[in-house]
PQR file of N, CA, C, O and H, with PARSE charges and radii, in Angstrom:
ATOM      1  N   UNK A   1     233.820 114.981 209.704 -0.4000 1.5000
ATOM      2  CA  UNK A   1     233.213 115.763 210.769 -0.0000 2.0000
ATOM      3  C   UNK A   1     232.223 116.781 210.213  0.5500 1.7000
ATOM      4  O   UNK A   1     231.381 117.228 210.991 -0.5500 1.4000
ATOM      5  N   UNK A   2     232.237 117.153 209.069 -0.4000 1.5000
ATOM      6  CA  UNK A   2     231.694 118.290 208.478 -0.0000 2.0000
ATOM      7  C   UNK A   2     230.149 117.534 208.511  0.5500 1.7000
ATOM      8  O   UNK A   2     229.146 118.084 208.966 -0.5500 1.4000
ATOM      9  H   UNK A   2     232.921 116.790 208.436  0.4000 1.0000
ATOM     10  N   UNK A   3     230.173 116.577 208.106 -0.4000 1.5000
ATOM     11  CA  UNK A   3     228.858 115.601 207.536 -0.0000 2.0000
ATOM     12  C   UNK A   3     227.841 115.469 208.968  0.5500 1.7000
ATOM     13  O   UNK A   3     226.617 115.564 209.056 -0.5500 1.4000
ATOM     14  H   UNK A   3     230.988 116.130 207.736  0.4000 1.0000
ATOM     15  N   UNK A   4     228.787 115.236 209.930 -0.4000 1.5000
ATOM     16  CA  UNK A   4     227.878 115.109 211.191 -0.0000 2.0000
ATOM     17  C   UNK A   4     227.600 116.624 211.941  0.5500 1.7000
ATOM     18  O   UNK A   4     226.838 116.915 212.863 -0.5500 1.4000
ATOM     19  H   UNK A   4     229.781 115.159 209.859  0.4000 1.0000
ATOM     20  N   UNK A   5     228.546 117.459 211.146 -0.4000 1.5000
ATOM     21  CA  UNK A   5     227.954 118.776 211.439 -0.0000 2.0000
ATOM     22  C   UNK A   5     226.413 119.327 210.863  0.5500 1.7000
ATOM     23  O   UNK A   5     225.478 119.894 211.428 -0.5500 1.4000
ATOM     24  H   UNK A   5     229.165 117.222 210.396  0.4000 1.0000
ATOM     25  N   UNK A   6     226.615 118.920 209.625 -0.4000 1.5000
ATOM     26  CA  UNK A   6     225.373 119.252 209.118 -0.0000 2.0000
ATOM     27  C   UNK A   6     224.459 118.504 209.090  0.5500 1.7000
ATOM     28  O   UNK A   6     223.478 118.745 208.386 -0.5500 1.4000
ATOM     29  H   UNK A   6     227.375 118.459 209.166  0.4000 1.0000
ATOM     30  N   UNK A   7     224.549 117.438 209.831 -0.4000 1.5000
ATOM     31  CA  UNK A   7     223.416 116.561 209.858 -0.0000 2.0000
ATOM     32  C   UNK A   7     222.381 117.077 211.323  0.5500 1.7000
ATOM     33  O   UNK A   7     221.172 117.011 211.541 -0.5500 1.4000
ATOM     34  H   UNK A   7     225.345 117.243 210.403  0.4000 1.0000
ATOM     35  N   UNK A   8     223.439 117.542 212.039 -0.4000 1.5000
ATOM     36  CA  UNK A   8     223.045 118.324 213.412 -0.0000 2.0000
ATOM     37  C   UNK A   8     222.216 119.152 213.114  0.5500 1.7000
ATOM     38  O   UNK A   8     221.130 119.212 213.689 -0.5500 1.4000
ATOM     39  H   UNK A   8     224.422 117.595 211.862  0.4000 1.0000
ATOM     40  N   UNK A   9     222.641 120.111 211.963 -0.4000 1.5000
ATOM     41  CA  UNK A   9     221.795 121.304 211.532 -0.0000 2.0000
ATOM     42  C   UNK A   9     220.883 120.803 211.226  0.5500 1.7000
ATOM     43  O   UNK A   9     219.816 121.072 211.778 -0.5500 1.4000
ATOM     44  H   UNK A   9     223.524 120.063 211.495  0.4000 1.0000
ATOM     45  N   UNK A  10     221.007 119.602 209.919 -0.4000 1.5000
ATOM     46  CA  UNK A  10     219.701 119.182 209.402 -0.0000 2.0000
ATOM     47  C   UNK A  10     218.529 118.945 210.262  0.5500 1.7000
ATOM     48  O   UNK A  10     217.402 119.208 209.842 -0.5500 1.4000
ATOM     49  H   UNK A  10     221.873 119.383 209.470  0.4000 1.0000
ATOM     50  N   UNK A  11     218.715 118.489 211.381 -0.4000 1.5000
ATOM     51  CA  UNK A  11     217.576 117.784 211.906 -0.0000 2.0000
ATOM     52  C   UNK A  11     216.712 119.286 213.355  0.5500 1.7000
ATOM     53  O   UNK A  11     215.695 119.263 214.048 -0.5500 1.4000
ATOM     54  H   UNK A  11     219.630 118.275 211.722  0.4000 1.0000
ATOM     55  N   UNK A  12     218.125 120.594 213.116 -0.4000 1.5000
ATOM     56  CA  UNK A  12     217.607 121.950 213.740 -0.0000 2.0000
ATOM     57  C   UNK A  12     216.481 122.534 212.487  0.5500 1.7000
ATOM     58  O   UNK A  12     215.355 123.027 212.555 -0.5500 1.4000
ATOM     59  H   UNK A  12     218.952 120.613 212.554  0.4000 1.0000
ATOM     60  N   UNK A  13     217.233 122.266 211.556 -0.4000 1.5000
ATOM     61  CA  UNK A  13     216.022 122.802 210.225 -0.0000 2.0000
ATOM     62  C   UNK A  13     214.824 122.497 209.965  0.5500 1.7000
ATOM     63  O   UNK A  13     213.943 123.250 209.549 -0.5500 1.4000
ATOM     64  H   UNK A  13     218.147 121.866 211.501  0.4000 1.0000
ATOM     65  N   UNK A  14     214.743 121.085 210.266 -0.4000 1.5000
ATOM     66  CA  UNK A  14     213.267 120.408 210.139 -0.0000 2.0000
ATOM     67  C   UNK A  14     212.290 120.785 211.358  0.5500 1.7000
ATOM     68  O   UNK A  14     211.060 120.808 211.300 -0.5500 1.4000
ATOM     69  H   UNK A  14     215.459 120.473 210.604  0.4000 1.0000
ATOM     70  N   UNK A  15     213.238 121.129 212.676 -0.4000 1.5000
ATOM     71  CA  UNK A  15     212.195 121.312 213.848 -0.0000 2.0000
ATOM     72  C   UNK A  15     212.021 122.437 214.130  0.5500 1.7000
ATOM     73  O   UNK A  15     211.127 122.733 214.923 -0.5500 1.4000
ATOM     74  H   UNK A  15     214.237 121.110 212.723  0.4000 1.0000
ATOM     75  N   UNK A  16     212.950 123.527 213.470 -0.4000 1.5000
ATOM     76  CA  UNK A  16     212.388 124.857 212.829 -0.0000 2.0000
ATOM     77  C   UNK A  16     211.161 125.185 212.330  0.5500 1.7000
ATOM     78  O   UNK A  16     210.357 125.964 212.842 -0.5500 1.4000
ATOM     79  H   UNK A  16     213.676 123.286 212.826  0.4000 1.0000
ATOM     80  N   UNK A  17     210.973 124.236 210.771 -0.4000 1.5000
ATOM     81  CA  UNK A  17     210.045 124.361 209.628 -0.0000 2.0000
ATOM     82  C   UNK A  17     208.962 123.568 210.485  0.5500 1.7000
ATOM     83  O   UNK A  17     207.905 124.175 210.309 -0.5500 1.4000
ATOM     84  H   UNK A  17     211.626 123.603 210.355  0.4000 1.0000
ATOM     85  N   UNK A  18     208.710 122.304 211.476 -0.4000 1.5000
ATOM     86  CA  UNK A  18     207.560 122.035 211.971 -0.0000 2.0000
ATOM     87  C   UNK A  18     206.838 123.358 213.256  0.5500 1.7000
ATOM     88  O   UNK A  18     205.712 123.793 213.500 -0.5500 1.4000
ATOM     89  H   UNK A  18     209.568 121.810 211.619  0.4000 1.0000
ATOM     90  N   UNK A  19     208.062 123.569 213.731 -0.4000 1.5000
ATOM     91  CA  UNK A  19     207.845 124.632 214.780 -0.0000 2.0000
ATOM     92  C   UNK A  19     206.790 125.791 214.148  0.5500 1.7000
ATOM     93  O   UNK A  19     205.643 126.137 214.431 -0.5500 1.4000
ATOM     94  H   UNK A  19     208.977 123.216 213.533  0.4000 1.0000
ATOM     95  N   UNK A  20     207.613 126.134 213.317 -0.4000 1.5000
ATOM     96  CA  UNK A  20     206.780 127.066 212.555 -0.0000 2.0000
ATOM     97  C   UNK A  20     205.624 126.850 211.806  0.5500 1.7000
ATOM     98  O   UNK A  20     204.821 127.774 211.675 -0.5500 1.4000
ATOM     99  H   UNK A  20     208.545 125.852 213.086  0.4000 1.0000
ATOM    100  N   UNK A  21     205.434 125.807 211.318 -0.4000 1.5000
ATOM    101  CA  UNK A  21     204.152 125.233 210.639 -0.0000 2.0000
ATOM    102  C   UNK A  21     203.367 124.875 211.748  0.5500 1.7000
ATOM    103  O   UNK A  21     202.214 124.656 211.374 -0.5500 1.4000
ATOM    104  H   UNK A  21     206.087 125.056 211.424  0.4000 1.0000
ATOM    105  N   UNK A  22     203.530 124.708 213.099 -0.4000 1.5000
ATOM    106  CA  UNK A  22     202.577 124.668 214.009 -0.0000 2.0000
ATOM    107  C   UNK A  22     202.026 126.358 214.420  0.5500 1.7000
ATOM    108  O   UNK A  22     200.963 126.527 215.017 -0.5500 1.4000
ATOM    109  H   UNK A  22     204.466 124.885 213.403  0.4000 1.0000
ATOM    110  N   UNK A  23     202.865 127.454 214.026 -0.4000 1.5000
ATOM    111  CA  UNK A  23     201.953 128.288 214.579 -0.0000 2.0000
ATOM    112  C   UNK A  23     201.313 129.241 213.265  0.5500 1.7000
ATOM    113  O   UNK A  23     200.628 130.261 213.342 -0.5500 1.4000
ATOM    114  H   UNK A  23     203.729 127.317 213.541  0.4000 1.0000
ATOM    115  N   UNK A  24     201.785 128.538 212.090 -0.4000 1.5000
ATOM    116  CA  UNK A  24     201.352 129.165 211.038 -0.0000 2.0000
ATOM    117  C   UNK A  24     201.776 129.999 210.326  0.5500 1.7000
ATOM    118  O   UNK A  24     201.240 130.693 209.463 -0.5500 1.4000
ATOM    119  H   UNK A  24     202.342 127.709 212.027  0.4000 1.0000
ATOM    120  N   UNK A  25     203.063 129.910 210.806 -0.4000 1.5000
ATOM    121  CA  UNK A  25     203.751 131.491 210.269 -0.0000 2.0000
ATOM    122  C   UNK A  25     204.913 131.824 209.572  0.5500 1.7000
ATOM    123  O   UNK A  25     205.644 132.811 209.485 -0.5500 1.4000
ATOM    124  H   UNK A  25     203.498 129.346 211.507  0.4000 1.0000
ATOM    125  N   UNK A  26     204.837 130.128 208.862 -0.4000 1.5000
ATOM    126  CA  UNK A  26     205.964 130.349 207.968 -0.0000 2.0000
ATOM    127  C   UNK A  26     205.317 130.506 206.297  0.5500 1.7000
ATOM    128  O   UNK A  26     204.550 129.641 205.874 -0.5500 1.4000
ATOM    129  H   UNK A  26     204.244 129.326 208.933  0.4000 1.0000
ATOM    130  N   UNK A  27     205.554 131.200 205.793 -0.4000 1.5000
ATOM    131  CA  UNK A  27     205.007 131.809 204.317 -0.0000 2.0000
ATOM    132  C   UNK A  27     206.221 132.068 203.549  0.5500 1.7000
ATOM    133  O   UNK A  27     207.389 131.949 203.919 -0.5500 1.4000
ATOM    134  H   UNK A  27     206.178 131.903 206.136  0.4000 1.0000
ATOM    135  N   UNK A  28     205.792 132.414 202.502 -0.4000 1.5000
ATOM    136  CA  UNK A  28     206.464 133.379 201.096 -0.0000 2.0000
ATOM    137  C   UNK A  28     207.751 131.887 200.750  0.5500 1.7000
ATOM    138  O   UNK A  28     207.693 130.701 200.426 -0.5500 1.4000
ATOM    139  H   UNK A  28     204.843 132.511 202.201  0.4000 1.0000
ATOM    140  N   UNK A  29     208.744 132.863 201.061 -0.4000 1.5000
ATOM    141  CA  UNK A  29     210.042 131.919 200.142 -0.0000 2.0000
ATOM    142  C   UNK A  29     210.443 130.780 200.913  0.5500 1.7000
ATOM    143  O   UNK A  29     210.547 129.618 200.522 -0.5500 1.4000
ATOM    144  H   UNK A  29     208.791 133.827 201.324  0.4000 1.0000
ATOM    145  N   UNK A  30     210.662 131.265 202.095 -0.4000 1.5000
ATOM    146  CA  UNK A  30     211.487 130.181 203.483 -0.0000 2.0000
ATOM    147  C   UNK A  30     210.548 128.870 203.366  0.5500 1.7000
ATOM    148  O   UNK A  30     211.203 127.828 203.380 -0.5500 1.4000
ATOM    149  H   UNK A  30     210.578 132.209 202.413  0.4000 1.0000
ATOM    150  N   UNK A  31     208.985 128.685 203.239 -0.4000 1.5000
ATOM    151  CA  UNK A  31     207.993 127.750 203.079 -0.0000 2.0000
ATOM    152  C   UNK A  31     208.380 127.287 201.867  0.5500 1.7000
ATOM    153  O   UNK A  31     208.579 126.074 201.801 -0.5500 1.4000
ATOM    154  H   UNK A  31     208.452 129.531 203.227  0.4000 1.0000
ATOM    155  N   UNK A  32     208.518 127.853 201.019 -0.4000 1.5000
ATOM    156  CA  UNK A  32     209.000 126.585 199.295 -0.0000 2.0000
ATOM    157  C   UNK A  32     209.873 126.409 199.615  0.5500 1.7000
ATOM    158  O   UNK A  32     210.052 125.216 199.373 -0.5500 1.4000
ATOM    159  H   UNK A  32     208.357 128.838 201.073  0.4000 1.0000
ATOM    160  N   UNK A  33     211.166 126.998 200.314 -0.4000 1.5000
ATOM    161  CA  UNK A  33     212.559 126.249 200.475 -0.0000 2.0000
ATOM    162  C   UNK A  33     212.231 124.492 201.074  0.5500 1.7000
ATOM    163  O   UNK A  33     212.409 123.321 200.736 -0.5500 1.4000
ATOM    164  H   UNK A  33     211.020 127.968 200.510  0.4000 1.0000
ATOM    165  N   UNK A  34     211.777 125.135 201.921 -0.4000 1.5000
ATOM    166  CA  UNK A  34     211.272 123.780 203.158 -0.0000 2.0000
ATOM    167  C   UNK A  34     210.874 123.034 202.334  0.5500 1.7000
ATOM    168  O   UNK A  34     211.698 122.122 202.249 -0.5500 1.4000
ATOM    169  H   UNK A  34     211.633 126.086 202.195  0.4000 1.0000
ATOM    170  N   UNK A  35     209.897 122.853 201.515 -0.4000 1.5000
ATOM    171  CA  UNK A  35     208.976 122.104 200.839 -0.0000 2.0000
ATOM    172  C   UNK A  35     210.112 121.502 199.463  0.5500 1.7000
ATOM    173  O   UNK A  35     209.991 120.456 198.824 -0.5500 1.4000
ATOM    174  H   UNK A  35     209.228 123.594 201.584  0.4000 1.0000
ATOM    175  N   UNK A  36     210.812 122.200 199.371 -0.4000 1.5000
ATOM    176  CA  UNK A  36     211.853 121.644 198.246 -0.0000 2.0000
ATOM    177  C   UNK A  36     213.328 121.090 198.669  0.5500 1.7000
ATOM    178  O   UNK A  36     214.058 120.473 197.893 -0.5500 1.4000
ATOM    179  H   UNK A  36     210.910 123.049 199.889  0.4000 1.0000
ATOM    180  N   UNK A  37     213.601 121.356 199.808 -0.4000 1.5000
ATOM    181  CA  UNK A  37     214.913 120.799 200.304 -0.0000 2.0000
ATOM    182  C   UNK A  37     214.120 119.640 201.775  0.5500 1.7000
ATOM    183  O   UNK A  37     214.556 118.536 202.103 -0.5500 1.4000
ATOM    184  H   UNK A  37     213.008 121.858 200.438  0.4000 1.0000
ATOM    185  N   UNK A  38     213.435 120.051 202.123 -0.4000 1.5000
ATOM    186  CA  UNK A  38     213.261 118.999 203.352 -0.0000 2.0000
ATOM    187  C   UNK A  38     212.602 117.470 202.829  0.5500 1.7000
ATOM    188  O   UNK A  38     211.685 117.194 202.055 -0.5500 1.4000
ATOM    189  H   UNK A  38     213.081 120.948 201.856  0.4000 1.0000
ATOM    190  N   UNK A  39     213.188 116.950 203.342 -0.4000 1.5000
ATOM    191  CA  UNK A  39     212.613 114.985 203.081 -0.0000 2.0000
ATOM    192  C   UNK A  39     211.031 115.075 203.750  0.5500 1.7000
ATOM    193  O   UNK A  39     210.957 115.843 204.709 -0.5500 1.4000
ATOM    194  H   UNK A  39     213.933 117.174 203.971  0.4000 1.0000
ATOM    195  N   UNK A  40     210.109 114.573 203.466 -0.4000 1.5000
ATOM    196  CA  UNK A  40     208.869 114.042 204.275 -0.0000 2.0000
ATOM    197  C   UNK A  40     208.971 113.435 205.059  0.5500 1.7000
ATOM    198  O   UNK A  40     208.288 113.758 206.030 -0.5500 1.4000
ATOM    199  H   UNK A  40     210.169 113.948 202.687  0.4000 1.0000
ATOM    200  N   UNK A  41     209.819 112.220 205.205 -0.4000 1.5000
ATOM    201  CA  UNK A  41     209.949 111.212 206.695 -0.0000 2.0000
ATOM    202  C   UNK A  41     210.275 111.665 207.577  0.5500 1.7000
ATOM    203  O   UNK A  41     209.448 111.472 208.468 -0.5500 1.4000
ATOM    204  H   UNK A  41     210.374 111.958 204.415  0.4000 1.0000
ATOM    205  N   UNK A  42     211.289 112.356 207.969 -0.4000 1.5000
ATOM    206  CA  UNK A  42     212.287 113.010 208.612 -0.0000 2.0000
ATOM    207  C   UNK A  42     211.624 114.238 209.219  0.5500 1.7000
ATOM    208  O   UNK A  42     211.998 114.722 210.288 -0.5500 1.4000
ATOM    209  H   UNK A  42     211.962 112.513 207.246  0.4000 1.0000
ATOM    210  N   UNK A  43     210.355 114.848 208.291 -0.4000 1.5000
ATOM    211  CA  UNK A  43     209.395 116.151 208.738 -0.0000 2.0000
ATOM    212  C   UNK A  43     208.174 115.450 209.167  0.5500 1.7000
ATOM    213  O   UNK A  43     207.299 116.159 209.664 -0.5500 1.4000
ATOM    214  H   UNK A  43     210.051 114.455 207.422  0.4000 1.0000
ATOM    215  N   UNK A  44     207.972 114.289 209.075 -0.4000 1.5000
ATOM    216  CA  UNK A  44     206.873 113.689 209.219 -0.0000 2.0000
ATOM    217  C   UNK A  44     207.406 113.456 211.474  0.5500 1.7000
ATOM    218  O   UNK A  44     206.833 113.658 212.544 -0.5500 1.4000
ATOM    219  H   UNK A  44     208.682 113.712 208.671  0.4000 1.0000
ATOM    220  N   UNK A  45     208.481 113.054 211.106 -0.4000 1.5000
ATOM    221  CA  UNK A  45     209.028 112.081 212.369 -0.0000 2.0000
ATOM    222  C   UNK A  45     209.427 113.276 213.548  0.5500 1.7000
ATOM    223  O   UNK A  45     209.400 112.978 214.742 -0.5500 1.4000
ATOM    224  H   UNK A  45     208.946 112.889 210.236  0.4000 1.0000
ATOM    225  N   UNK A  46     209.761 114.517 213.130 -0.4000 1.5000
ATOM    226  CA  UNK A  46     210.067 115.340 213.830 -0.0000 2.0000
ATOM    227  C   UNK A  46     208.702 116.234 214.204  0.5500 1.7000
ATOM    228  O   UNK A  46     208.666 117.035 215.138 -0.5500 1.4000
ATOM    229  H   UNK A  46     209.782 114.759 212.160  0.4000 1.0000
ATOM    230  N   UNK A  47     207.712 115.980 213.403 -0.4000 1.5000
ATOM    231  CA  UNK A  47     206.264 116.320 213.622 -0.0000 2.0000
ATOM    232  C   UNK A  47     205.722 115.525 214.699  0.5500 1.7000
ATOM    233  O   UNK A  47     205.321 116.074 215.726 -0.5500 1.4000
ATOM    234  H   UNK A  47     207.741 115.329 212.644  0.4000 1.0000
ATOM    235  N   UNK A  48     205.666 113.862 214.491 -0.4000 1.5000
ATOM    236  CA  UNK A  48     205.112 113.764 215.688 -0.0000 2.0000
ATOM    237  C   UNK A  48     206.040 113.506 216.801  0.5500 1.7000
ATOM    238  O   UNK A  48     205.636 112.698 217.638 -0.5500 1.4000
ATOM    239  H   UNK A  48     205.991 113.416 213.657  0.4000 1.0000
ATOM    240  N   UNK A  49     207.176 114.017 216.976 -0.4000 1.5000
ATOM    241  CA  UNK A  49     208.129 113.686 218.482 -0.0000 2.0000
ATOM    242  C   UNK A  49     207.349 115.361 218.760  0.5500 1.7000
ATOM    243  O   UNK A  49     206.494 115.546 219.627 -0.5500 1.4000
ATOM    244  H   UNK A  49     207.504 114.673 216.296  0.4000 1.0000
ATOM    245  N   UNK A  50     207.765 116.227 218.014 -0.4000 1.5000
ATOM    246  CA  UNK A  50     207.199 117.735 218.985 -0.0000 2.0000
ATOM    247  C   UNK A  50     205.624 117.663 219.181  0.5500 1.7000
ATOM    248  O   UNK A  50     205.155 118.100 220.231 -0.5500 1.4000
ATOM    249  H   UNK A  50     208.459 116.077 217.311  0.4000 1.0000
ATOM    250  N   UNK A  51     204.955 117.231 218.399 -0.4000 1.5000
ATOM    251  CA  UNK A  51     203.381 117.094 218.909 -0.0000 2.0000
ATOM    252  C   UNK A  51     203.258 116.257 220.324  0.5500 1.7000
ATOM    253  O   UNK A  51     202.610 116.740 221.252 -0.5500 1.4000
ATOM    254  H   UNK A  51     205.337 116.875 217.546  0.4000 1.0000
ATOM    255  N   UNK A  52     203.847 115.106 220.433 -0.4000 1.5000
ATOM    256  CA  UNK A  52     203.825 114.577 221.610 -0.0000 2.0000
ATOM    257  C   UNK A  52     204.755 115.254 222.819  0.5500 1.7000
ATOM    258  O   UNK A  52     204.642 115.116 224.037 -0.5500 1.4000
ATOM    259  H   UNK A  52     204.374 114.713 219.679  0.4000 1.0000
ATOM    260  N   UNK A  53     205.580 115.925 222.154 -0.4000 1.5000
ATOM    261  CA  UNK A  53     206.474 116.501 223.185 -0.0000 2.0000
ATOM    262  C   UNK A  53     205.311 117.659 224.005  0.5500 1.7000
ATOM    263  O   UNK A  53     205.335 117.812 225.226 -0.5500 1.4000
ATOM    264  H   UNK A  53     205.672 116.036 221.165  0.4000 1.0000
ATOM    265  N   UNK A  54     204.310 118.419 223.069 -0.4000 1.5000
ATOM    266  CA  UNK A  54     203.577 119.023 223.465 -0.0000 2.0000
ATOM    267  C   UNK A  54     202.319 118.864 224.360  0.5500 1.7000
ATOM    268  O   UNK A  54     201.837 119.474 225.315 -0.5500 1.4000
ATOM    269  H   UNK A  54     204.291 118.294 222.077  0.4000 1.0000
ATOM    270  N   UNK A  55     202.066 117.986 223.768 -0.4000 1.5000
ATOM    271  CA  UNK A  55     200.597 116.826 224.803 -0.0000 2.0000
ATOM    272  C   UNK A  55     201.570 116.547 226.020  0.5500 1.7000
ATOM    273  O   UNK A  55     200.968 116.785 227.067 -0.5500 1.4000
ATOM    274  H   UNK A  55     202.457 117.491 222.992  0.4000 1.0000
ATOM    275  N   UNK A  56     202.772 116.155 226.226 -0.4000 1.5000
ATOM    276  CA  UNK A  56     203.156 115.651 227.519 -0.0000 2.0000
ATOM    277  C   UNK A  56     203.212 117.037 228.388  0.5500 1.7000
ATOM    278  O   UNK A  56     202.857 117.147 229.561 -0.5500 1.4000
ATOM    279  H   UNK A  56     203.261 115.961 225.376  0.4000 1.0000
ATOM    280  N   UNK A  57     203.788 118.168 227.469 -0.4000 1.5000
ATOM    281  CA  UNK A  57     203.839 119.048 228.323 -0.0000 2.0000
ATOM    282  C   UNK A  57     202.301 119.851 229.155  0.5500 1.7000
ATOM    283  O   UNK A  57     202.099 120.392 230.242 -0.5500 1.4000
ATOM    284  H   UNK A  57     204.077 118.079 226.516  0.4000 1.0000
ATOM    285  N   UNK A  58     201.420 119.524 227.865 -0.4000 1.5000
ATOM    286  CA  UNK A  58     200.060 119.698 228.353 -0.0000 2.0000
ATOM    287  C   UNK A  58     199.768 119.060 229.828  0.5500 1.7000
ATOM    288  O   UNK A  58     199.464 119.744 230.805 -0.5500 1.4000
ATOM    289  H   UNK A  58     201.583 119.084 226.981  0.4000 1.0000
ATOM    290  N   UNK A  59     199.904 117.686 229.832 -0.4000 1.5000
ATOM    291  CA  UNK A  59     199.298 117.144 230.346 -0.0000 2.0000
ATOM    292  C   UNK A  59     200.201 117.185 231.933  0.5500 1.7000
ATOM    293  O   UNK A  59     199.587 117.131 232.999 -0.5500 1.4000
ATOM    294  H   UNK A  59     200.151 117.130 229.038  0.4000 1.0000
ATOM    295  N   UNK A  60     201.484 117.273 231.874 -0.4000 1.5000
ATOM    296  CA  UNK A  60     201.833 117.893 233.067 -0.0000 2.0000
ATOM    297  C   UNK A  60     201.485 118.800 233.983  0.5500 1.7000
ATOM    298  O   UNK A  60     201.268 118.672 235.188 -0.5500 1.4000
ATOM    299  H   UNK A  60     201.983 117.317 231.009  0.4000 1.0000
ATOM    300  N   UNK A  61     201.438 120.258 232.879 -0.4000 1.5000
ATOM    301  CA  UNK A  61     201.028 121.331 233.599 -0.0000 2.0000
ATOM    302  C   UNK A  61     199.456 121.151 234.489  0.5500 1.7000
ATOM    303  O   UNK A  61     199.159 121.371 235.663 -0.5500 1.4000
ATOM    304  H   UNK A  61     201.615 120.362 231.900  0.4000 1.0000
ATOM    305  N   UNK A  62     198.828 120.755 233.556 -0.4000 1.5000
ATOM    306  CA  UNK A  62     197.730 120.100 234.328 -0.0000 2.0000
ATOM    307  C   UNK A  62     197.427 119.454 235.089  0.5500 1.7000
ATOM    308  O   UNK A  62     196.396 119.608 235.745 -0.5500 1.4000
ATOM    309  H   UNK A  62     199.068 120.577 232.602  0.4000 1.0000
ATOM    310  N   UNK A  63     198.658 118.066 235.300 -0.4000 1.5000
ATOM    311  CA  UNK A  63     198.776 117.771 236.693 -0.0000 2.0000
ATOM    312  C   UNK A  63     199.234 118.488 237.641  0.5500 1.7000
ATOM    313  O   UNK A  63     198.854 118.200 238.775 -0.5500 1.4000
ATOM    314  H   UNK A  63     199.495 117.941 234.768  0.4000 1.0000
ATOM    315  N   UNK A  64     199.983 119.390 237.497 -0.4000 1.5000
ATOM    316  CA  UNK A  64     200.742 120.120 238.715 -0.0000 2.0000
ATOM    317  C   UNK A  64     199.343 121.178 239.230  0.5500 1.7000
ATOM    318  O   UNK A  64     198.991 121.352 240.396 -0.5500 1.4000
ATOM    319  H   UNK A  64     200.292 119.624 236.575  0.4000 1.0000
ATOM    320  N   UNK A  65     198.663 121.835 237.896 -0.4000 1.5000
ATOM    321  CA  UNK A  65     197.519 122.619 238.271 -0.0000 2.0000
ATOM    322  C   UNK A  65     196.442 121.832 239.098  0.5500 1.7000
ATOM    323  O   UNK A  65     195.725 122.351 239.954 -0.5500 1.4000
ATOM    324  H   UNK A  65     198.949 121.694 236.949  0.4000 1.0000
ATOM    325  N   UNK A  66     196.418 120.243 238.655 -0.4000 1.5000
ATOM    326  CA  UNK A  66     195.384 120.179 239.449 -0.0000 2.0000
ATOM    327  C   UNK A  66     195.810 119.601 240.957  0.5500 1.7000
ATOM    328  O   UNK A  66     194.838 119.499 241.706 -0.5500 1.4000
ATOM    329  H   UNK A  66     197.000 119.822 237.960  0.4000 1.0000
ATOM    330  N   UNK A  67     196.631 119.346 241.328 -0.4000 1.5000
ATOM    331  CA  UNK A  67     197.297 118.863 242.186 -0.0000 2.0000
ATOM    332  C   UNK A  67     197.630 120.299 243.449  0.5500 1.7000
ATOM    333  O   UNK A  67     197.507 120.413 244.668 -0.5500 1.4000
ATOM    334  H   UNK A  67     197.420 119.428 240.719  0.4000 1.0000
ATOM    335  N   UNK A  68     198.088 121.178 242.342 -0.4000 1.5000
ATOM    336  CA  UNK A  68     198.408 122.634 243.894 -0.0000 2.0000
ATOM    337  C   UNK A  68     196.982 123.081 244.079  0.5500 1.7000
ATOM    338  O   UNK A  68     196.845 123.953 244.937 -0.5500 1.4000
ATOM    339  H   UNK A  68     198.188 121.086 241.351  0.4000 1.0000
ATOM    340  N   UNK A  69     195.858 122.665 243.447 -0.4000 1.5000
ATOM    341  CA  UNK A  69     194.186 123.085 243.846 -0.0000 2.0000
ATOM    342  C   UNK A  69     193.605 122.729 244.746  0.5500 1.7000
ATOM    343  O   UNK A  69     192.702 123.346 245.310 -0.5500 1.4000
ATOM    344  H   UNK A  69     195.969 121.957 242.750  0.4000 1.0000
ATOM    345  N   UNK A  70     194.181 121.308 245.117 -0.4000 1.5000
ATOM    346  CA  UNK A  70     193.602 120.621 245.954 -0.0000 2.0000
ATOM    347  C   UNK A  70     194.388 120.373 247.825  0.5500 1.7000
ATOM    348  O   UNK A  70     194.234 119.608 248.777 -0.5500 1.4000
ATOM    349  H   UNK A  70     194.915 120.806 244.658  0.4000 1.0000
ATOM    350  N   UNK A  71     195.190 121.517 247.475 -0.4000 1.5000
ATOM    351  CA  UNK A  71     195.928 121.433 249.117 -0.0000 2.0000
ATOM    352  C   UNK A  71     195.219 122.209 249.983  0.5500 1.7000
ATOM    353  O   UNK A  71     195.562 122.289 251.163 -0.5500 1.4000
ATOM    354  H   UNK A  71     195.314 122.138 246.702  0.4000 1.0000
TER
END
């Protein structure tokens, strides 16, 4: 149980370190941790599920905006 505990975490850690590498603001030590304990695939894969998670959310709001404009 411990293993699927931290695998839970693992995959909160990576969408942490992308979270934050999207707004730029991870630096100093916490950024080499990342870069030395995190896998690439796994930061690669959790990169593009939140990038698309973001375009969908884009593209919603924008439907709803353009949609309450036109009543």
């Amino acid at each position: 149980m411990d293993d699927r505990l931290s695998e839970r975490w693992a995959w909160l850690q990576y969408a942490q370190a992308v979270l934050w590498s999207f707004f730029g603001i991870r630096r100093g030590n916490r950024a080499r941790q990342d870069a030395t304990q995190l896998r690439p695939v796994p930061l690669i894969v959790m990169a593009l599920c939140l990038a698309a998670a973001f375009v969908a959310l884009l593209l919603f709001v924008a439907s709803v905006a353009a949609k309450g404009g036109s009543t």
